[in-house]
Structures are given as structure tokens and as C-alpha cells.
N, CA and C atoms of all chains as a GROMACS GRO file, in nm:
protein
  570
    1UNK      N    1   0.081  -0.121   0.000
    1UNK     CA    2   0.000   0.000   0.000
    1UNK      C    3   0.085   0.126   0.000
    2UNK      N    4   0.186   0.116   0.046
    2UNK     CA    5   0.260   0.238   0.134
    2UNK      C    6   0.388   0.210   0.075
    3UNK      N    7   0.440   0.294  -0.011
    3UNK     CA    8   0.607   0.256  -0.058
    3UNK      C    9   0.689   0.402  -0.057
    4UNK      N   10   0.812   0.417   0.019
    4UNK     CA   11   0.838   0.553   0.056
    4UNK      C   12   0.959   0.496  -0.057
    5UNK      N   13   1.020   0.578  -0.152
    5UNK     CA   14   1.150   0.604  -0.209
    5UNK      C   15   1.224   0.719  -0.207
    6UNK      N   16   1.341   0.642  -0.250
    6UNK     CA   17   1.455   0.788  -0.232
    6UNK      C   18   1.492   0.770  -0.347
    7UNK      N   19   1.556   0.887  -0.406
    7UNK     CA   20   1.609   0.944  -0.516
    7UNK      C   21   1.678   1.020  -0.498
    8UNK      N   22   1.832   1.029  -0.533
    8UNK     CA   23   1.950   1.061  -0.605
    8UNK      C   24   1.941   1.228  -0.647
    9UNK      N   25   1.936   1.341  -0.602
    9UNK     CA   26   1.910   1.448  -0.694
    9UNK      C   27   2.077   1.471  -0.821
   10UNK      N   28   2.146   1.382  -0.799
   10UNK     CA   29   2.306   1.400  -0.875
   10UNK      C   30   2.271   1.350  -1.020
   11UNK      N   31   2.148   1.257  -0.973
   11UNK     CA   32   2.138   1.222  -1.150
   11UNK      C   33   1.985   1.168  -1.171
   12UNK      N   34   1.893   1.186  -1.038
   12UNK     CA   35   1.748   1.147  -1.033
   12UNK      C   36   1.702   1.036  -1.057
   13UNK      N   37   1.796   0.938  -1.012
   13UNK     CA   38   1.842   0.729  -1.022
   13UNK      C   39   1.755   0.731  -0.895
   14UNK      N   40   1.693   0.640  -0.903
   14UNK     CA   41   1.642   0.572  -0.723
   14UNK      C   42   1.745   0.526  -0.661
   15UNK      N   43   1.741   0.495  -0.507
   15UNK     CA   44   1.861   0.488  -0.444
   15UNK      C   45   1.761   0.325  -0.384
   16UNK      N   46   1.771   0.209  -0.463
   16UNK     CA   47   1.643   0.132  -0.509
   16UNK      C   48   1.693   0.046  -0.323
   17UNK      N   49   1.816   0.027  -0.288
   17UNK     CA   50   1.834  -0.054  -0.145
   17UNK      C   51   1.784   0.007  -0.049
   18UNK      N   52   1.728   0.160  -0.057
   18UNK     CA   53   1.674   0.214   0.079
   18UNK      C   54   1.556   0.210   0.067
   19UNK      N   55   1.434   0.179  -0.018
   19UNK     CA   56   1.314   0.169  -0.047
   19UNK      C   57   1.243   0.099   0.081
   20UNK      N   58   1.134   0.203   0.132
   20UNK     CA   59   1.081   0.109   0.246
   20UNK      C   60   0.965   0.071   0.241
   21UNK      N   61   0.926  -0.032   0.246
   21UNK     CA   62   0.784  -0.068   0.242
   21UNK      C   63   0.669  -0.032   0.372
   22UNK      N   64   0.605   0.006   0.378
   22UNK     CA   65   0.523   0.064   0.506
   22UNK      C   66   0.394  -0.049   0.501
   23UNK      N   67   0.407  -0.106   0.623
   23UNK     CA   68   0.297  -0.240   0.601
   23UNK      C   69   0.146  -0.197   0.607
   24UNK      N   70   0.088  -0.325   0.540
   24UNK     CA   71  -0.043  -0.306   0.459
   24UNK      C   72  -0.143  -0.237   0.559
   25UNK      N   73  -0.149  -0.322   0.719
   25UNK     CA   74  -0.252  -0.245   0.801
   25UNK      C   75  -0.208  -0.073   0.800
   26UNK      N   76  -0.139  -0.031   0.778
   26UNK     CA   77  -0.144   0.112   0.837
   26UNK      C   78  -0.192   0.182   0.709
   27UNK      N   79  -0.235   0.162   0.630
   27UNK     CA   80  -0.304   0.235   0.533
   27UNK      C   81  -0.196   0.317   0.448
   28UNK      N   82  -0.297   0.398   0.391
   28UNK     CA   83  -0.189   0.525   0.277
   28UNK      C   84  -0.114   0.604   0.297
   29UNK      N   85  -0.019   0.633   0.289
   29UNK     CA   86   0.072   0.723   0.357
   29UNK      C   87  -0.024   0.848   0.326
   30UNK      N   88   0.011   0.963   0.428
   30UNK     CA   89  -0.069   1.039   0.440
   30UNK      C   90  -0.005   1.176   0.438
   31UNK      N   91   0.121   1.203   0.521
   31UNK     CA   92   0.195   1.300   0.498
   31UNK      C   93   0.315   1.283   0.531
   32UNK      N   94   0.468   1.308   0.453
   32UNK     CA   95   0.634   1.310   0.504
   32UNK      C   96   0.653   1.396   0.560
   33UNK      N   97   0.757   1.397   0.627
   33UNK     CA   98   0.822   1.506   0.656
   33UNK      C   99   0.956   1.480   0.726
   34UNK      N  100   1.084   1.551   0.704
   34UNK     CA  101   1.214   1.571   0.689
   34UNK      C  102   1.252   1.652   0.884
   35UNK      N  103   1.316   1.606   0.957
   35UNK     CA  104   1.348   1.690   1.046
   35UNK      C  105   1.463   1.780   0.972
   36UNK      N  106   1.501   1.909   1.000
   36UNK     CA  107   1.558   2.022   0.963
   36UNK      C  108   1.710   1.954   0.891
   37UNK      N  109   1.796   1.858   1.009
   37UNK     CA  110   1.901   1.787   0.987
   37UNK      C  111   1.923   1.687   0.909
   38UNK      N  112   1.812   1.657   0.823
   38UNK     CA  113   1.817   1.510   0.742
   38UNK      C  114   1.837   1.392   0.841
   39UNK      N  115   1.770   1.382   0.965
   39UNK     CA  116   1.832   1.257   1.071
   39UNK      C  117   1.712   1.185   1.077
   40UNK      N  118   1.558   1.219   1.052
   40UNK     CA  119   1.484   1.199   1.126
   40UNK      C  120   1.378   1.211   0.987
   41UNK      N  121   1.298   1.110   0.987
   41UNK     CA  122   1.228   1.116   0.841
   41UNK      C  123   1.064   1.074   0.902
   42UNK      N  124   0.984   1.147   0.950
   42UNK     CA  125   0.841   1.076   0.956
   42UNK      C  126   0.771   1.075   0.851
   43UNK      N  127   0.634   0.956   0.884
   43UNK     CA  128   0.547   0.985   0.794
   43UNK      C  129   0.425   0.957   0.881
   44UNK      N  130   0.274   0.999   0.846
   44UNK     CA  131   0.173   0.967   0.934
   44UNK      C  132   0.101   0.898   0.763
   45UNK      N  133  -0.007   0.821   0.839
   45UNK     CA  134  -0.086   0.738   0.736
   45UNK      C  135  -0.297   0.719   0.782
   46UNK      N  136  -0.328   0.678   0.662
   46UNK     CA  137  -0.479   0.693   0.670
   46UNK      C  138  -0.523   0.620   0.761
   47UNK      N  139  -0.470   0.501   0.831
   47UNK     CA  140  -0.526   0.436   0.930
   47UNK      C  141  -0.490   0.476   1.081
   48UNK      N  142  -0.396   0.614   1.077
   48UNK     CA  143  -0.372   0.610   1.209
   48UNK      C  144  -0.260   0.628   1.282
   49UNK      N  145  -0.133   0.559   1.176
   49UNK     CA  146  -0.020   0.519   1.244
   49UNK      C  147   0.064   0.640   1.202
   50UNK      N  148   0.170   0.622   1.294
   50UNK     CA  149   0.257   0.765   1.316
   50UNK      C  150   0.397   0.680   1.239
   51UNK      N  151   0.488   0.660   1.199
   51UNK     CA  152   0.612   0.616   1.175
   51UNK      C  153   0.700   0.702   1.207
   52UNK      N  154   0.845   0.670   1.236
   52UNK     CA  155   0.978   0.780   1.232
   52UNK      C  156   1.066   0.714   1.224
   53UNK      N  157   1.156   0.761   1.125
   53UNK     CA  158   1.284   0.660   1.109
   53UNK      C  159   1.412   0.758   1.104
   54UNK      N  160   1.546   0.658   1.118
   54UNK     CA  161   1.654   0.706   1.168
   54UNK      C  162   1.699   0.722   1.046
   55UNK      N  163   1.814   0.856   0.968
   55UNK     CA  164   1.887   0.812   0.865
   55UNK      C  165   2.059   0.803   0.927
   56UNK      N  166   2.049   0.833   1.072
   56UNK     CA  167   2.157   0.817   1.165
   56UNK      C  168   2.176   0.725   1.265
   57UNK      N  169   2.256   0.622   1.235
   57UNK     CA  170   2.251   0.526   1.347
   57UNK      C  171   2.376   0.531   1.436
   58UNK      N  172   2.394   0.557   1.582
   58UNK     CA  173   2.567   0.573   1.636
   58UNK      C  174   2.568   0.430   1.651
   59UNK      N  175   2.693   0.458   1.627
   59UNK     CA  176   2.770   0.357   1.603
   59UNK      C  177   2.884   0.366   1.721
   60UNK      N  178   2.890   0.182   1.766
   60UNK     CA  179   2.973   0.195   1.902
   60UNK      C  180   2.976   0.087   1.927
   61UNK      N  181   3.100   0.037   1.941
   61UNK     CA  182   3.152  -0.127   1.941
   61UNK      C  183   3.308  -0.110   2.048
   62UNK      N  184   3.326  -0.226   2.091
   62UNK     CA  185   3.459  -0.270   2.178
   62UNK      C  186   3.490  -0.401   2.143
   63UNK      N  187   3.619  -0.447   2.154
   63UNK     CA  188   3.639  -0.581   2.178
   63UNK      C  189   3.702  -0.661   2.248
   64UNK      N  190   3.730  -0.783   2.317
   64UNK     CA  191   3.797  -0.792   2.403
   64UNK      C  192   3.797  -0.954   2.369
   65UNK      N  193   3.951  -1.046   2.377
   65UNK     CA  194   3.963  -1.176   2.325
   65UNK      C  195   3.900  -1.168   2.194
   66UNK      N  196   3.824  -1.284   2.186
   66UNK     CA  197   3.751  -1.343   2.028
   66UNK      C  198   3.596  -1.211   2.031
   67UNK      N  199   3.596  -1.192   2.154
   67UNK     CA  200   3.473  -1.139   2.154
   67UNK      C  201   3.441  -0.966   2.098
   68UNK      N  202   3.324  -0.938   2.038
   68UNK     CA  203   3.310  -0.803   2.045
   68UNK      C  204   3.161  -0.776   2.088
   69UNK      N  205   3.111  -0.650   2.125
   69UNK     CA  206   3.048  -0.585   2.164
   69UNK      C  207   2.997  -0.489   2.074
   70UNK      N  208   2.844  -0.460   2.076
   70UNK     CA  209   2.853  -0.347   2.006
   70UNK      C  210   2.688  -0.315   1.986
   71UNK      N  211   2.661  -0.179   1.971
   71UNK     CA  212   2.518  -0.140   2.014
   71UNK      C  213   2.405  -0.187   1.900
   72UNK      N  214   2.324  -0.290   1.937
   72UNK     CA  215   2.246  -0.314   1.802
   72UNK      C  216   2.136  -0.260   1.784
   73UNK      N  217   2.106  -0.172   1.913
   73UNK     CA  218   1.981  -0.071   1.848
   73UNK      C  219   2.002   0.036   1.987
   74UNK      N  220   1.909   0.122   1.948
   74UNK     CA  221   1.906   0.265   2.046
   74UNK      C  222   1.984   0.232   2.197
   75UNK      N  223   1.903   0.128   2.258
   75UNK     CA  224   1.922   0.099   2.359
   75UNK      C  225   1.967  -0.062   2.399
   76UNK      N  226   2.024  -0.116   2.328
   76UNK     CA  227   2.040  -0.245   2.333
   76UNK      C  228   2.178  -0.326   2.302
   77UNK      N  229   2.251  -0.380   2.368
   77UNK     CA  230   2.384  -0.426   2.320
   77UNK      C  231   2.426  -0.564   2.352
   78UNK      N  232   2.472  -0.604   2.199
   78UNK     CA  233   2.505  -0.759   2.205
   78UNK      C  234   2.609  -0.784   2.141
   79UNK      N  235   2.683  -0.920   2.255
   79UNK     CA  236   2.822  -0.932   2.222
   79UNK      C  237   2.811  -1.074   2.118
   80UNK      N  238   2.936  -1.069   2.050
   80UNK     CA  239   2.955  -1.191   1.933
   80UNK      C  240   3.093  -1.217   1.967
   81UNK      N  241   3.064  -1.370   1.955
   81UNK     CA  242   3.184  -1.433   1.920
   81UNK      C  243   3.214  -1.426   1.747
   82UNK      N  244   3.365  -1.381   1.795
   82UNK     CA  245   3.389  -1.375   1.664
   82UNK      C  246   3.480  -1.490   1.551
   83UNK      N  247   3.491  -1.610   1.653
   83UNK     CA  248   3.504  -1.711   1.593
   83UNK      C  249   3.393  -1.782   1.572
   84UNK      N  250   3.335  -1.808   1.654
   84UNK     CA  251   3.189  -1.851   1.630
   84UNK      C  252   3.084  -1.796   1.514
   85UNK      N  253   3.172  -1.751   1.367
   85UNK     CA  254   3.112  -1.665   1.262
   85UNK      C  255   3.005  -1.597   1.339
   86UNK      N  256   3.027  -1.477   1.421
   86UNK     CA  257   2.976  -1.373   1.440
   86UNK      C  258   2.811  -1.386   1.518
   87UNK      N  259   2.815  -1.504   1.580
   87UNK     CA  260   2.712  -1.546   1.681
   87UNK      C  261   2.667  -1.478   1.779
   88UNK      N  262   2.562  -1.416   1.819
   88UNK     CA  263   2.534  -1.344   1.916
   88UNK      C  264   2.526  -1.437   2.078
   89UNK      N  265   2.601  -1.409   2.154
   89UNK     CA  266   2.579  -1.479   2.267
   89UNK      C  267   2.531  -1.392   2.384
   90UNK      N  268   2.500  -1.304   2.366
   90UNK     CA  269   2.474  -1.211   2.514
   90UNK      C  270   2.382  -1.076   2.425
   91UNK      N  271   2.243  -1.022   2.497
   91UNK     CA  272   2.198  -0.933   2.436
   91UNK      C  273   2.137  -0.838   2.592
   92UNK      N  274   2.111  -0.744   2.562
   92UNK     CA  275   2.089  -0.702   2.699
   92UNK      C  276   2.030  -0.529   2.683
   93UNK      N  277   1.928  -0.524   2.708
   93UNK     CA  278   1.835  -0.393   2.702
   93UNK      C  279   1.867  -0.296   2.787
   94UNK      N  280   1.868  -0.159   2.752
   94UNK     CA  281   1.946  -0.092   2.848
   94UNK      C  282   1.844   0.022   2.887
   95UNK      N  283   1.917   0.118   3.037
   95UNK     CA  284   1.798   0.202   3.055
   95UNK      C  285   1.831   0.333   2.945
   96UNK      N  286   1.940   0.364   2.951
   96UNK     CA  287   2.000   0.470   2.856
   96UNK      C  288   2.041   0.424   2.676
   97UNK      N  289   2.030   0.569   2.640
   97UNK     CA  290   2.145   0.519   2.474
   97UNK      C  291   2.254   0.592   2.522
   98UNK      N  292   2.386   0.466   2.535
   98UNK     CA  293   2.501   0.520   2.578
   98UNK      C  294   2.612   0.586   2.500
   99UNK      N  295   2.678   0.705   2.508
   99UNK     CA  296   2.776   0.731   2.402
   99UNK      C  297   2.927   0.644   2.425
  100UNK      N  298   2.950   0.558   2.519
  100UNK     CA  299   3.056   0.472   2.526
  100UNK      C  300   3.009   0.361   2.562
  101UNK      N  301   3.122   0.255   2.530
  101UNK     CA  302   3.126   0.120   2.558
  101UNK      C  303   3.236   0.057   2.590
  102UNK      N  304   3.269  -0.012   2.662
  102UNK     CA  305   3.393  -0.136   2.688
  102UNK      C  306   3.376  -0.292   2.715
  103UNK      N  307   3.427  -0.339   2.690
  103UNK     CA  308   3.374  -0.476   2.700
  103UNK      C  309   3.528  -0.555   2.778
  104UNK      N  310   3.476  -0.661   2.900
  104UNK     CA  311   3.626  -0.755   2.958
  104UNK      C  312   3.550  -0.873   2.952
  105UNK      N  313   3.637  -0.954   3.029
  105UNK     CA  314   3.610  -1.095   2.989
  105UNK      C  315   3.475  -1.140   3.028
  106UNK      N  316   3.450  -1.094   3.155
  106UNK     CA  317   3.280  -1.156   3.196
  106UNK      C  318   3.205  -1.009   3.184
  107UNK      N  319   3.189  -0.881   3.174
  107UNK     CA  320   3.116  -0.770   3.238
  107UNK      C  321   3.163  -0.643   3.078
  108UNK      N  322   3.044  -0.629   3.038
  108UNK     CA  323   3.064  -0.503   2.947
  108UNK      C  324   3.057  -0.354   3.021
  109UNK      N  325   3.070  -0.209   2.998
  109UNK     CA  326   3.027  -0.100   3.059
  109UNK      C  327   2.955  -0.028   2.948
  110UNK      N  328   2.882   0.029   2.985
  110UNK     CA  329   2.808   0.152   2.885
  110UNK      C  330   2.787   0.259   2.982
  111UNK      N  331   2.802   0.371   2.950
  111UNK     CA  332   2.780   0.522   2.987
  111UNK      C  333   2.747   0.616   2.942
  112UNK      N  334   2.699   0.727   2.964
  112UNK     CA  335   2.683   0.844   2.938
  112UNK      C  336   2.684   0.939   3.022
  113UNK      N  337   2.811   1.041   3.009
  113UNK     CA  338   2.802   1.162   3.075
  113UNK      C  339   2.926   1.077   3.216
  114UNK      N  340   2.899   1.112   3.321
  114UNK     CA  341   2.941   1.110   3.446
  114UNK      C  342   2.892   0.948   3.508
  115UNK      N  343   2.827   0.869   3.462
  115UNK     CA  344   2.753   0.750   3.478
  115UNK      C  345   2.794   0.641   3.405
  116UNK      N  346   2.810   0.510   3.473
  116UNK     CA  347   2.823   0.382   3.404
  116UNK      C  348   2.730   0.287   3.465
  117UNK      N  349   2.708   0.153   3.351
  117UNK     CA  350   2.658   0.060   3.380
  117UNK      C  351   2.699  -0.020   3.411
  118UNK      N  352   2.711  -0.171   3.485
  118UNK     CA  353   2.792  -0.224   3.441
  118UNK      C  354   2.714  -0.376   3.464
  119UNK      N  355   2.743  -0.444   3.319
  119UNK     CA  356   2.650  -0.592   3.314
  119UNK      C  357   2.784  -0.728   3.328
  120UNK      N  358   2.712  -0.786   3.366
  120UNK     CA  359   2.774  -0.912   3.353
  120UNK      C  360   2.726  -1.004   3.235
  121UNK      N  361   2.821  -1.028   3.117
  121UNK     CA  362   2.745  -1.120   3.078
  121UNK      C  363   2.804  -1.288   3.033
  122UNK      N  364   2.846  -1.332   3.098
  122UNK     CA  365   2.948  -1.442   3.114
  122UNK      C  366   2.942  -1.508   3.255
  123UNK      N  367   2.927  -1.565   3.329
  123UNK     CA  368   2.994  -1.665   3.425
  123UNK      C  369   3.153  -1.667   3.439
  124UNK      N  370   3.220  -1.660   3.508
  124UNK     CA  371   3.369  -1.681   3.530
  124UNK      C  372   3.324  -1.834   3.584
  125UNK      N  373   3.458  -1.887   3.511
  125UNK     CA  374   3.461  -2.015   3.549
  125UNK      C  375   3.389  -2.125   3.434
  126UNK      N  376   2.202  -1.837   2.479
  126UNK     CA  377   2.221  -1.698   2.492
  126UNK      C  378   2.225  -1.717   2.623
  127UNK      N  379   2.344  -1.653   2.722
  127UNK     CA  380   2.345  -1.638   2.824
  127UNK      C  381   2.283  -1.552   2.870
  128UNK      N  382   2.242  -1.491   3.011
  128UNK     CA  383   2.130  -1.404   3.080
  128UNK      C  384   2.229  -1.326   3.103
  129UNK      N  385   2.232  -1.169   3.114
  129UNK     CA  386   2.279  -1.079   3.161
  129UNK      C  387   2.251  -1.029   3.244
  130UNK      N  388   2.296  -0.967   3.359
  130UNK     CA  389   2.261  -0.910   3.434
  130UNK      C  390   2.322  -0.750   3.499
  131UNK      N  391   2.244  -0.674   3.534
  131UNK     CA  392   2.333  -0.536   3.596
  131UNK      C  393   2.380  -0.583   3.705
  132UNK      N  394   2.500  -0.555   3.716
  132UNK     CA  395   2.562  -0.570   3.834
  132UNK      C  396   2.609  -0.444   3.936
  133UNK      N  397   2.640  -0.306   3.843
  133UNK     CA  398   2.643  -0.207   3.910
  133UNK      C  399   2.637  -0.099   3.833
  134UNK      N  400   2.614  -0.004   3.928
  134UNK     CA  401   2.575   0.107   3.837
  134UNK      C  402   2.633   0.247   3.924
  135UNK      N  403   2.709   0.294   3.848
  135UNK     CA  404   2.750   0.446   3.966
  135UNK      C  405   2.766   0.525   3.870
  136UNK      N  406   2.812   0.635   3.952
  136UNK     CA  407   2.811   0.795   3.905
  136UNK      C  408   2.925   0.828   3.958
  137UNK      N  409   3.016   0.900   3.848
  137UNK     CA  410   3.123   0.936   3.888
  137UNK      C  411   3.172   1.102   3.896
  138UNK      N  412   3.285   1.128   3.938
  138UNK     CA  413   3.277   1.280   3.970
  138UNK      C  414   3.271   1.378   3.827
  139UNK      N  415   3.302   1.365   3.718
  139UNK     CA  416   3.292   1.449   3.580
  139UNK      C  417   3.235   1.349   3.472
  140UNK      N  418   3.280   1.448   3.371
  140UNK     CA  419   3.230   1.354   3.235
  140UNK      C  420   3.372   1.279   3.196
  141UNK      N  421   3.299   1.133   3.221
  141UNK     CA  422   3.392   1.020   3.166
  141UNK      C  423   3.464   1.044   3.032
  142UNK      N  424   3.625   1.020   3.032
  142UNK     CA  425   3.696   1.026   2.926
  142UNK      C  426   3.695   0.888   2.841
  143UNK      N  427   3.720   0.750   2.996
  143UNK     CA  428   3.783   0.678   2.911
  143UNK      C  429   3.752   0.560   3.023
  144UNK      N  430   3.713   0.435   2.984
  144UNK     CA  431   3.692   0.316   3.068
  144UNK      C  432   3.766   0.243   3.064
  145UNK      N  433   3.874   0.141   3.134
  145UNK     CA  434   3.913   0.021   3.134
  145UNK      C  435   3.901  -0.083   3.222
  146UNK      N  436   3.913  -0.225   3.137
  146UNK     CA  437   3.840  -0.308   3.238
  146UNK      C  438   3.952  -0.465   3.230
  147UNK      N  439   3.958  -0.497   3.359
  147UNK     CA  440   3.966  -0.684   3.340
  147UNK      C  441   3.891  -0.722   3.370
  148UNK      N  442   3.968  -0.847   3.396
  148UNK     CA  443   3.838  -0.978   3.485
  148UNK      C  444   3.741  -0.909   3.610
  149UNK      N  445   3.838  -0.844   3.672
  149UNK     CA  446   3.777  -0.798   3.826
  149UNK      C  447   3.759  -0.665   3.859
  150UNK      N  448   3.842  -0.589   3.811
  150UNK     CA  449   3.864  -0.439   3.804
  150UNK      C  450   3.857  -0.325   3.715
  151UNK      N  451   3.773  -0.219   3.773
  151UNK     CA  452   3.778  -0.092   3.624
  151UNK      C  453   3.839   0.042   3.685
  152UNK      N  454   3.867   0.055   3.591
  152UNK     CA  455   3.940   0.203   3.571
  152UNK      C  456   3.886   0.318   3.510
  153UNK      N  457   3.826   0.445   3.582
  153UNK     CA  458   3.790   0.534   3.518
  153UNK      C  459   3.845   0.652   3.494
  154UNK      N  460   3.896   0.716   3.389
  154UNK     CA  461   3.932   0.806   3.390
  154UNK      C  462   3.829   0.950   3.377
  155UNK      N  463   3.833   1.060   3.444
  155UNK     CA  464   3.740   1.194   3.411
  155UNK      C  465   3.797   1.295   3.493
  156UNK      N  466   3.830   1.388   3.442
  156UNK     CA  467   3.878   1.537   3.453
  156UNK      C  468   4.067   1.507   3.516
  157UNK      N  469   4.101   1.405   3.459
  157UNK     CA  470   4.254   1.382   3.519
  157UNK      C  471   4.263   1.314   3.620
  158UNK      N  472   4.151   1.279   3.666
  158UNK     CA  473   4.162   1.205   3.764
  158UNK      C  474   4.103   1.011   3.732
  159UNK      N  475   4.146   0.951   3.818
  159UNK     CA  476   4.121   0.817   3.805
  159UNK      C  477   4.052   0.743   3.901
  160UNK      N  478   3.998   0.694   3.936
  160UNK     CA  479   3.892   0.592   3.957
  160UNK      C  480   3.882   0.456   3.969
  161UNK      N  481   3.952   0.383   4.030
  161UNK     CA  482   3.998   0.240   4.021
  161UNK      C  483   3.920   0.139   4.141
  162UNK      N  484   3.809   0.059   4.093
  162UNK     CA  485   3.736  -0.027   4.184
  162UNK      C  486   3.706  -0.158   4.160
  163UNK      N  487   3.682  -0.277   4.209
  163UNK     CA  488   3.621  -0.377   4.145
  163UNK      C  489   3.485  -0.377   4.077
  164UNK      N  490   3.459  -0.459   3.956
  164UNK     CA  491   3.374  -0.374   3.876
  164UNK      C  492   3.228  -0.454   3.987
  165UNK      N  493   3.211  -0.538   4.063
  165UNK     CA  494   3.097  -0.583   4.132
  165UNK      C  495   3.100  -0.543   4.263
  166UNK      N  496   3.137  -0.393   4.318
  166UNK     CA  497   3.151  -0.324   4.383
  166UNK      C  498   3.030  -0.195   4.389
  167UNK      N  499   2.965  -0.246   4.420
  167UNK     CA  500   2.849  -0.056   4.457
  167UNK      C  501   2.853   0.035   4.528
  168UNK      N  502   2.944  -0.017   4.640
  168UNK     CA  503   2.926   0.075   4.791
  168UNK      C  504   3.025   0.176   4.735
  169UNK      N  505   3.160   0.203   4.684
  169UNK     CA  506   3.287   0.315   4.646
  169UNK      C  507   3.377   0.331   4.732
  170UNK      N  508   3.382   0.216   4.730
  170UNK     CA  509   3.530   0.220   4.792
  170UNK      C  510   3.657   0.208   4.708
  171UNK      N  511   3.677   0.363   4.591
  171UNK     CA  512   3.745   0.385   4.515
  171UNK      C  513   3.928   0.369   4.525
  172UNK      N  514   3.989   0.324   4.469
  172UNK     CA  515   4.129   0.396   4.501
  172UNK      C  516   4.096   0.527   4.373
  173UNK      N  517   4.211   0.625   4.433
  173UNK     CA  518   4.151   0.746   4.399
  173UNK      C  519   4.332   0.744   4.298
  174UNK      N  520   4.309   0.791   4.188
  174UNK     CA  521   4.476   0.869   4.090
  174UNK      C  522   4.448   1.035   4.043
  175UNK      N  523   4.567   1.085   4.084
  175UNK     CA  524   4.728   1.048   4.137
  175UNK      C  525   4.639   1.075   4.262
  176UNK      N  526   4.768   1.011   4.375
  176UNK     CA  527   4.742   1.027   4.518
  176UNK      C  528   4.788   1.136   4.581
  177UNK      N  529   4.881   1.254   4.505
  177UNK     CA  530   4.860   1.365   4.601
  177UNK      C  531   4.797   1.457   4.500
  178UNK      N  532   4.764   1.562   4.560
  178UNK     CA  533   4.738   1.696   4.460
  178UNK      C  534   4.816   1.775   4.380
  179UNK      N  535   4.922   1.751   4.395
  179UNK     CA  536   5.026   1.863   4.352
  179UNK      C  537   5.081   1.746   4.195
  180UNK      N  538   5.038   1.621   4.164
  180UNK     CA  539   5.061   1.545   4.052
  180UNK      C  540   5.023   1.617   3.969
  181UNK      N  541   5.072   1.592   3.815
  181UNK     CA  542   5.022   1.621   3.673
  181UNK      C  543   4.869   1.530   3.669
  182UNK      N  544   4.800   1.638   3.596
  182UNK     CA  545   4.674   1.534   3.560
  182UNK      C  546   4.706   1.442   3.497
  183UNK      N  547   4.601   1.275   3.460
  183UNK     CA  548   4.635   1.155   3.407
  183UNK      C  549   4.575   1.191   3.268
  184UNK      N  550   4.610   1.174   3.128
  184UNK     CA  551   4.520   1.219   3.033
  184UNK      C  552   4.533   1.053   2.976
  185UNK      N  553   4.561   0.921   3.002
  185UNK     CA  554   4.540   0.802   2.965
  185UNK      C  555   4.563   0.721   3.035
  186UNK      N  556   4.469   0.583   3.074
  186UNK     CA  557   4.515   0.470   3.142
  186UNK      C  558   4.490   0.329   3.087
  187UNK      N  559   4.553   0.250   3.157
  187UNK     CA  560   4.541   0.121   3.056
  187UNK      C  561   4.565  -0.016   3.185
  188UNK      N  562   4.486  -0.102   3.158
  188UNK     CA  563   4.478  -0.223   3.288
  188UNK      C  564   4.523  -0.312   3.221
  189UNK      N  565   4.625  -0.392   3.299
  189UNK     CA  566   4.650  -0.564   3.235
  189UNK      C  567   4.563  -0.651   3.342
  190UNK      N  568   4.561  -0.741   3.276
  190UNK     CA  569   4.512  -0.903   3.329
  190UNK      C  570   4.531  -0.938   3.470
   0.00000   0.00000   0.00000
């Protein structure tokens, strides 16, 4: 029902991998709109629904042994083994979106500002 | 998938520069100063860097094993 595209103004090509499909219950798209910074793209639709999407995602990873760390959404961070072709073994919801991260053998940290977290996500031993 | 859990959570005296961590212990660095506790520690019972006042501020730290 709902198909948002982007287009290229360098040569007016679709930019055809960012194409988003907006699912069938929420009806017709109804109105876009651009936050000032290009970061922040809403749309509202005929059935109701509000959407907002990111065109900025931070980015923030550590690693420590085989393992890495690293934020897989706003508030959420999961570590991979990285011999284990990139297996998620630890995921963990957070109260903040942190601008740092570190990761040791059993316990990751995330922070922001003057504040840390600190998880365990391993067993010693 | 193993379970995670918070184990601690504090607030430290400025805005954090720089974290390091082992098995047992972290290191914080913020405003030159350092911060050194076990990381399953809540109560703060910090060692405090440098130990007198009259030291150069710390602008990097680094923990081994």
C-alpha cells in the first residue's frame, strides 16, 4: 500500500536498497516530513499510524579476546563471538542510549556523561 | 544466549573520558583524575589517581590481566 522512495538528486536514479515498504494495516501514507538535519524522516498514514525513522545510526563497538560488543539498536547491546562466525551470545536492554562502551572478559560498561553501567554477561569459570 | 545481568551502576565525579576493564577491576578516567574499583563493587570504595594533589593530571590509562 505504502512505498516511501529515495532518489538521487546528482542524477534522479532511485537509491532502489533504501526503499521502504510501510505495512499493509497502516493504510496510505498520508503526509512526510524531513526533520531540519536530514536525521529523522516521519510519515503519518490513513489508518492512524505515526512512523519515524533514523537516517543516523551511532555507532559503538569494543572488543575484548575473540569477543566483540557493540550497540544493536538505540538501547540495546550484544556481544559476538567472533570465531563462532559472528554469533550473538549475550543481548541485553538498556535504561540509557550510551555514548561509550567497553567490553572484559565476563562484564561489558556503557555510559553516558558522568555515569556507568555495568552488566555481567558471562559466568567466570 | 546467556542471561545478563546489571551488576552495578554508579556515578562518577565528571564527564567520563575513558573506561578500562579486566576480569575484576575498572578504571575510570574523568577530569585527570582516576577511579579504580572492582567492577561488582556498589558501595565506592574507590582507590583514587594520582594520590597527592600537587601530581600532573592523568590524560590516559590502561589495565592488564
Amino acid at each position: 500500500m505504502g512505498t516511501i522512495k529515495f532518489y538521487q538528486i546528482s542524477d534522479w536514479t532511485e537509491i532502489t536498497g533504501e526503499r521502504l515498504e510501510i505495512t499493509k494495516s497502516a493504510g496510505k501514507i498520508t503526509r512526510l516530513h524531513w526533520s531540519k538535519d536530514g536525521s529523522i524522516m516521519t510519515i503519518t498514514t490513513g489508518n492512524g499510524y505515526f512512523f519515524g525513522f533514523l537516517t543516523v545510526i551511532p555507532s559503538l563497538c569494543a572488543s575484548h579476546d575473540t569477543y566483540a560488543a557493540l550497540l544493536s539498536s538505540l538501547t540495546e547491546i550484544s556481544v559476538v563471538d567472533c570465531v563462532s562466525n559472528n554469533m550473538v551470545v549475550a543481548k541485553a536492554n538498556l535504561d540509557i542510549e550510551p555514548t561509550f562502551l567497553a567490553l572484559g572478559s565476563y562484564h561489558f560498561a556503557v555510559g553516558i556523561n558522568n555515569s556507568i553501567w555495568y552488566y555481567r554477561w558471562k559466568q567466570p569459570g | 544466549m546467556l542471561p545478563v545481568d546489571l551488576v552495578c551502576k554508579r556515578d562518577y565525579f565528571g564527564t567520563i573520558k575513558q573506561v578500562v576493564m579486566n576480569e575484576q577491576w575498572t578504571a575510570i578516567l574523568s577530569e585527570g583524575k582516576v577511579a579504580l574499583h572492582m567492577i561488582e563493587d556498589q558501595e565506592g570504595n574507590d582507590r583514587r589517581f594520582p594520590q597527592t594533589d600537587s601530581e600532573k593530571p592523568i590524560i590516559y590509562i590502561s589495565l592488564v590481566e
